[in-house]
VOGU-3710 file (C-alpha; in Angstrom, 3 decimals, decimal comma):
1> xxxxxxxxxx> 0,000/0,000/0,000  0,901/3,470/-0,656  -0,217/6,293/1,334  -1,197/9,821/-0,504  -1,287/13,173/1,445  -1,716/17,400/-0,088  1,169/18,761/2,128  2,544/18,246/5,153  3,568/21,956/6,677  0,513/22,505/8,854
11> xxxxxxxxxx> -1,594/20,307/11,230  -5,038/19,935/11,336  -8,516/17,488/11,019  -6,189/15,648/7,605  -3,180/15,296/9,815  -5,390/13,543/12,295  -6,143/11,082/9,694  -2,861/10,364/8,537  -1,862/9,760/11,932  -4,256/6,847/12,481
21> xxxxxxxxxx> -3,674/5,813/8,789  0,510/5,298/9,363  -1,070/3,061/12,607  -3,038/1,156/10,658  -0,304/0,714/7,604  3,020/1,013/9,194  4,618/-0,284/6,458  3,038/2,046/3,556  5,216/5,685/2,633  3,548/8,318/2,337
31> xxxxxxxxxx> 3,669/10,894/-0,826  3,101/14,411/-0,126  4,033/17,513/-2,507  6,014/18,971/-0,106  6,794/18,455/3,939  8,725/20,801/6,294  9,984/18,763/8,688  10,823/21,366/11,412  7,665/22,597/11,474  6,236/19,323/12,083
41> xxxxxxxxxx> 5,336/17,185/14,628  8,832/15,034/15,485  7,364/11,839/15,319  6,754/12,007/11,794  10,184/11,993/10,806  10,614/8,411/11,872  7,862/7,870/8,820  8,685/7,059/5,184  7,624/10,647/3,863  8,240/10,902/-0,254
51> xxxxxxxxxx> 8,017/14,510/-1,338  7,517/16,257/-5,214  9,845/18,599/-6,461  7,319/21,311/-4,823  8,995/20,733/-1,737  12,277/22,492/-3,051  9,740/25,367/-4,017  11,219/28,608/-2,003  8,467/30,157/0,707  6,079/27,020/0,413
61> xxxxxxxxxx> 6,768/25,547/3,366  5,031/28,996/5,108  3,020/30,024/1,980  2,056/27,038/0,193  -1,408/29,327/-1,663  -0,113/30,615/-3,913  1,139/27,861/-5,912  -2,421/26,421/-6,214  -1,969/25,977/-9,838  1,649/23,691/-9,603
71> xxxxxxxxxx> -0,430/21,016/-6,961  -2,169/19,085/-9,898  1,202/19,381/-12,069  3,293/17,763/-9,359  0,507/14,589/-8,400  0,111/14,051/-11,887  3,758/13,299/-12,264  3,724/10,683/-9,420  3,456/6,813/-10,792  1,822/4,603/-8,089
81> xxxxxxxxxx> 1,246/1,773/-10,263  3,674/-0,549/-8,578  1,383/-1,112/-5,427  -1,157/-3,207/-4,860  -3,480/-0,206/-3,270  -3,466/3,720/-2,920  -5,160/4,802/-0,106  -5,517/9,198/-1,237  -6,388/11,399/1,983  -7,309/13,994/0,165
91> xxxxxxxxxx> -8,690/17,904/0,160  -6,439/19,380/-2,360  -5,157/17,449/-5,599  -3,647/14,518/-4,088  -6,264/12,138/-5,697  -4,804/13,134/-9,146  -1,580/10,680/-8,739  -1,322/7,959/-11,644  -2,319/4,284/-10,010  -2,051/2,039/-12,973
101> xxxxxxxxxx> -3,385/-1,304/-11,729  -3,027/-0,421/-8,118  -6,343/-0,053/-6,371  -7,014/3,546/-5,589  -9,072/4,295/-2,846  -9,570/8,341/-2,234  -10,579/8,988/1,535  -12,715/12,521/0,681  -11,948/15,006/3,220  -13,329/17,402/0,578
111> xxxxxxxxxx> -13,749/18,313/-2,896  -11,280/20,874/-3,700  -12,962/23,947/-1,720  -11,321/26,877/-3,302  -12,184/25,036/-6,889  -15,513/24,550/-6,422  -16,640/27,088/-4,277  -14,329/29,688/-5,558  -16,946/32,696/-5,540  -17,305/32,131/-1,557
121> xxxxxxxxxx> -13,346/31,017/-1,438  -13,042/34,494/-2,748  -15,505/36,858/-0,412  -13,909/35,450/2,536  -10,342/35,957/1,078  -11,362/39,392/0,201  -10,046/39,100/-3,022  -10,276/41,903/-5,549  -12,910/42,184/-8,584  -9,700/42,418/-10,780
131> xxxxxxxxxx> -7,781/39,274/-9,323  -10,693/36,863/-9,142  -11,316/38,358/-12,944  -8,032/36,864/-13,401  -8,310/33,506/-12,023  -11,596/32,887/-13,173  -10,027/30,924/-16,532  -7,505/29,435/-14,265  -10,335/28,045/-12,313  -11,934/26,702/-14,885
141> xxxxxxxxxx> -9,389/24,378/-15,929  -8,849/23,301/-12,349  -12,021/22,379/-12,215  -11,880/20,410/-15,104  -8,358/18,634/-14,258  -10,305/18,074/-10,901  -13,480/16,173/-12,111  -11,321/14,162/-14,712  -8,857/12,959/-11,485  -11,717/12,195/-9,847
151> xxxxxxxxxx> -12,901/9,771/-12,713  -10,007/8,081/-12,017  -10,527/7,307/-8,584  -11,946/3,454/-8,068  -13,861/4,155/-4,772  -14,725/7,307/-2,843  -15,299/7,418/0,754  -16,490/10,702/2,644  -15,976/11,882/5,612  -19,903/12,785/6,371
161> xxxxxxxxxx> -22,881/13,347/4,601  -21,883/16,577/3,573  -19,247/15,463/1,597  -20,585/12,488/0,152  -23,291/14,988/-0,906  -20,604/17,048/-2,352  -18,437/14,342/-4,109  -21,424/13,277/-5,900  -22,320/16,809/-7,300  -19,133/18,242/-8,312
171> xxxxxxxxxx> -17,960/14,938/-9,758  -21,100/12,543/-10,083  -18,919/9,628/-8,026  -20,886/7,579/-5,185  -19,316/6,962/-2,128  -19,727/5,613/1,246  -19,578/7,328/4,779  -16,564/6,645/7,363  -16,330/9,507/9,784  -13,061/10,311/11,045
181> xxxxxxxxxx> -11,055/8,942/13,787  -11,780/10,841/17,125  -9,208/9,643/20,210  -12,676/9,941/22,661  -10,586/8,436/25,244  -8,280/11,415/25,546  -11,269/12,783/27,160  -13,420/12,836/30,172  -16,106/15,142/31,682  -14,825/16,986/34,719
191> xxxxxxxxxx> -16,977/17,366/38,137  -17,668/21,249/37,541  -17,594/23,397/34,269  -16,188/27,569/34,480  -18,087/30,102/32,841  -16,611/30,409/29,451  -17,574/29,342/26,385  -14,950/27,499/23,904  -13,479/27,473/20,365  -10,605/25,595/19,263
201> xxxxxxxxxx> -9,703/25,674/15,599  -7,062/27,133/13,281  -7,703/30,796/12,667  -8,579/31,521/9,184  -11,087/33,164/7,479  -13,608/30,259/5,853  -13,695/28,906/9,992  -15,965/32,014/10,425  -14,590/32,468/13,549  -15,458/36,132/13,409
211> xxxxxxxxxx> -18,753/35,786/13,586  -18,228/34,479/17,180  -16,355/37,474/18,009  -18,565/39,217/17,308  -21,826/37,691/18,523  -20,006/37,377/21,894  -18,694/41,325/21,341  -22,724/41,577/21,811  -23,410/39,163/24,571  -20,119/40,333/26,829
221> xxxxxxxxxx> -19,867/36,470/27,877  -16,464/35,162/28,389  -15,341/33,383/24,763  -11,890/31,263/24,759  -10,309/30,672/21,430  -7,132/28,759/21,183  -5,666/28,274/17,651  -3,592/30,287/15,350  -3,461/31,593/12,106  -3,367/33,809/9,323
231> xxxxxxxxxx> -6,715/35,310/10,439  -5,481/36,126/14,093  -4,208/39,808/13,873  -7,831/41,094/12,743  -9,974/38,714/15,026  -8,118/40,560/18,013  -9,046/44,111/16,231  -12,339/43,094/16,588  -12,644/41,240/19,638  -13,480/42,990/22,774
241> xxxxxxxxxx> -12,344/42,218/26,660  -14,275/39,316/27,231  -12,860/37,205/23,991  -9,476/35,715/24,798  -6,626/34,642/22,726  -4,854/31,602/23,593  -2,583/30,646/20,663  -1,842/27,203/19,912  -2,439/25,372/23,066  -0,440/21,776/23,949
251> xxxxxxxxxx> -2,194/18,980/22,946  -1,789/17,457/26,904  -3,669/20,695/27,219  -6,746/20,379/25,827  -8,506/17,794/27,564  -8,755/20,128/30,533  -9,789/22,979/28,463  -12,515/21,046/26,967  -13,973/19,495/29,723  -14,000/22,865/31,763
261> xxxxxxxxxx> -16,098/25,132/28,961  -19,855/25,783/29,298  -20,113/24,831/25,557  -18,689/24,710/22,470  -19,101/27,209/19,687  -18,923/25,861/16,003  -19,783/29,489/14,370  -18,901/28,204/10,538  -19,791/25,093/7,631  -17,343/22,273/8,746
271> xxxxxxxxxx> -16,875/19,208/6,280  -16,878/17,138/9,489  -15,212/18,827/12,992  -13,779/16,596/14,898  -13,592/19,763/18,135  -17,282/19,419/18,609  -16,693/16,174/19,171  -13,879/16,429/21,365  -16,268/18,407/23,396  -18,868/16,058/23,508
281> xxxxxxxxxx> -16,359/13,346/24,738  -15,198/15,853/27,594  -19,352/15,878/28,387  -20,000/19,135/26,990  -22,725/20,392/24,235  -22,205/21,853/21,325  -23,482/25,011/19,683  -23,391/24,693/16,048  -24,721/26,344/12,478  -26,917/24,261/11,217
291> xxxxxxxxxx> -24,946/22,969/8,385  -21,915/21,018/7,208  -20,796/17,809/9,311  -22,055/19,213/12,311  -25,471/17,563/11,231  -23,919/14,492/11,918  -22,189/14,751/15,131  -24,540/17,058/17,238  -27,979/15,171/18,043  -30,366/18,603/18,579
301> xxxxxxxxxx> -31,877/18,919/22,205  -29,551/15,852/23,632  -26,207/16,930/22,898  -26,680/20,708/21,288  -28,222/23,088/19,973  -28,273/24,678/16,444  -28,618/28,080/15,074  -29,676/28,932/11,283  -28,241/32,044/9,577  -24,529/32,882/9,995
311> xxxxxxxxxx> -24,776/36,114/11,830  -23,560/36,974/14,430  -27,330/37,956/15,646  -28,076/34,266/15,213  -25,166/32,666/17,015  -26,626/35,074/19,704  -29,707/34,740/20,072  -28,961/30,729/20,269  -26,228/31,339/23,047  -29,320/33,106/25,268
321> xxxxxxxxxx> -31,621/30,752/24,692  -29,693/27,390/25,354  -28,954/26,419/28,593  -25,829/24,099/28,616  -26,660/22,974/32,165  -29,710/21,098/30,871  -27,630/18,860/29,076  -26,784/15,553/30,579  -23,070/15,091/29,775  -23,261/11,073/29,930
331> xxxxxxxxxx> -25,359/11,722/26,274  -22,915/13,774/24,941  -20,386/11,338/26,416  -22,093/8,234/24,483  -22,746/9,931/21,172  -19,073/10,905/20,921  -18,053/7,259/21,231  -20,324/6,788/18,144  -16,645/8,351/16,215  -14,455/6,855/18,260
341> xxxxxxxxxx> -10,768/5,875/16,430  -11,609/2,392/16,948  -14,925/2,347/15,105  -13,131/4,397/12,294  -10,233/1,373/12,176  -12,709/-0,950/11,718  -14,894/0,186/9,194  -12,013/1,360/6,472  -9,862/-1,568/7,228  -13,703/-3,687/6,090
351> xxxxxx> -13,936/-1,879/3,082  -10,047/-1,795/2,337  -10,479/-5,786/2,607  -13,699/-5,747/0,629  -12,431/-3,774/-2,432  -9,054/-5,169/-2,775
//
């Protein structure tokens, strides 16, 4: 088996999945367009990483946007078709690597977002009329190069419904559901909750993690955000006293931090979220827009609530009118081990078995 990952210079919900993944295969490399190993965690340089000549690229290790259109140009050059199976963990172009008679299963963290949702890719990016003028033909024939990789592909499987929905209008594939691995037992509800209310994500702009600052600006309540990111220096121009800034926090960290909120704020469209569930496992509920993979994980009235429109008047409104202490954290407790790692291993190692 070969392993296939977009880039390895930040870490996130895909790096969570390659982690379990190298469990599960030990013995597969991975490919990867580029990796910076100092900025990565130091257990993964005891892994059999294999990297494009992107990785020599200069600035990509920190700025790896801008060469969007060199992604499908590097996969496309990589020849797989000496193992049995390709296993694709993919969000970029990663799925676009040539598999010959290998197998290829593509593990859909998302269609390509900023290819097939370009307009909204663009409003949050603040992009100007003349630039997205400009990319609009380039964008086009990403999109093609996209859909005719995804042809290619011999079985899709999606993170949640969202995405399966997705994958089968943007490239007309079926697929079948595995949510991602969640390490539940990391977590554990703690005998007394403080006051504040929690997000932890990476800080930039399609997260929408503005429109908790401000709905929180409104309510004065205490909001914790720990993450980093691009987006940080103008969420703390906009945040008032009671929003606080915590930066990347330790993973040993979080447990504590989790388990100690009032509730959990997911303010923007996730393709999954694995946070909310973290929360859940640490017996805490979840406030959520209703939409994305949050659909799946939050169980409305036993585990959290949702708000409709993303405003910040929305998020709100549902932050008055939800009381987190009604919540029995034992449900949110057994609903998280729904995602546990375990159940994830299981299912993908089935279908791995069943399609090869």
């Amino acid at each position: 088996m070969a392993l296939v990952h977009d880039w390895l210079n930040q870490i996130g919900g895909a790096e969570d999945v390659l982690e379990t993944l190298v469990g599960m295969f030990p013995a597969a490399p991975i490919y990867t367009s580029m990796y910076w190993r100092e900025g990565m965690p130091p257990a993964y340089r005891s892994w059999d990483i294999r990297t494009t000549w992107m990785d020599r690229l200069p600035g990509i290790y920190r700025h790896h946007q801008p060469y969007l259109p060199l992604y499908p140009l590097a996969f496309a050059r990589l020849e797989l078709g000496g193992y049995d199976v390709v296993l694709s963990n993919k969000s970029g172009f990663c799925h676009g690597v040539q598999t010959g008679g290998a197998v290829h299963i593509c593990y859909c963290l998302a269609p390509t977002r900023y290819v097939w949702d370009f307009g909204g890719y663009a409003a949050r990016e603040a992009l100007s009329p003349a630039l997205k003028t400009t990319l609009g033909p380039l964008i086009g024939l990403l999109r093609r190069w996209d859909y005719g990789a995804a042809q290619r592909v011999d079985h899709f499987v999606a993170i949640s419904h969202e995405v399966q929905a997705r994958i089968r209008r943007y490239y007309g594939r079926d697929s079948i559901v595995v949510h991602p691995p969640v390490d539940t037992a990391r977590f554990q509800p703690a005998p007394a909750h403080g006051d504040y209310y929690l997000i932890v994500s990476r800080l930039i702009p399609y997260r929408r993690v503005d429109l908790a600052v401000q709905a929180f600006n409104q309510l004065g309540l205490p909001l914790v955000i720990a993450g980093d990111g691009r987006d940080r220096p103008r969420l703390e121009t906009q945040a008032g006293p009671n929003v606080t800034f915590l930066g990347r926090v330790p993973d040993e960290d979080l447990p504590e931090l989790f388990a100690r909120c009032r509730a959990y704020v997911l303010p923007g469209v996730e393709d999954f979220g694995i946070a909310p569930l973290q929360a859940q496992a640490a017996g805490r509920p979840v406030i959520a827009r209703r939409a994305g993979g949050a659909l799946d994980s939050v169980v409305e009235g036993e585990t959290g609530v949702f708000f409709e429109k993303p405003t910040p008047e929305a998020l709100a409104a549902a932050v008055r009118a939800f009381d987190p202490d009604a919540v029995d954290p034992r449900a949110c407790v057994q609903n998280a081990a729904r995602f546990d790692a375990s159940v994830f291993r299981q299912r993908l190692m089935r279908l791995v078995e069943e399609k090869v």
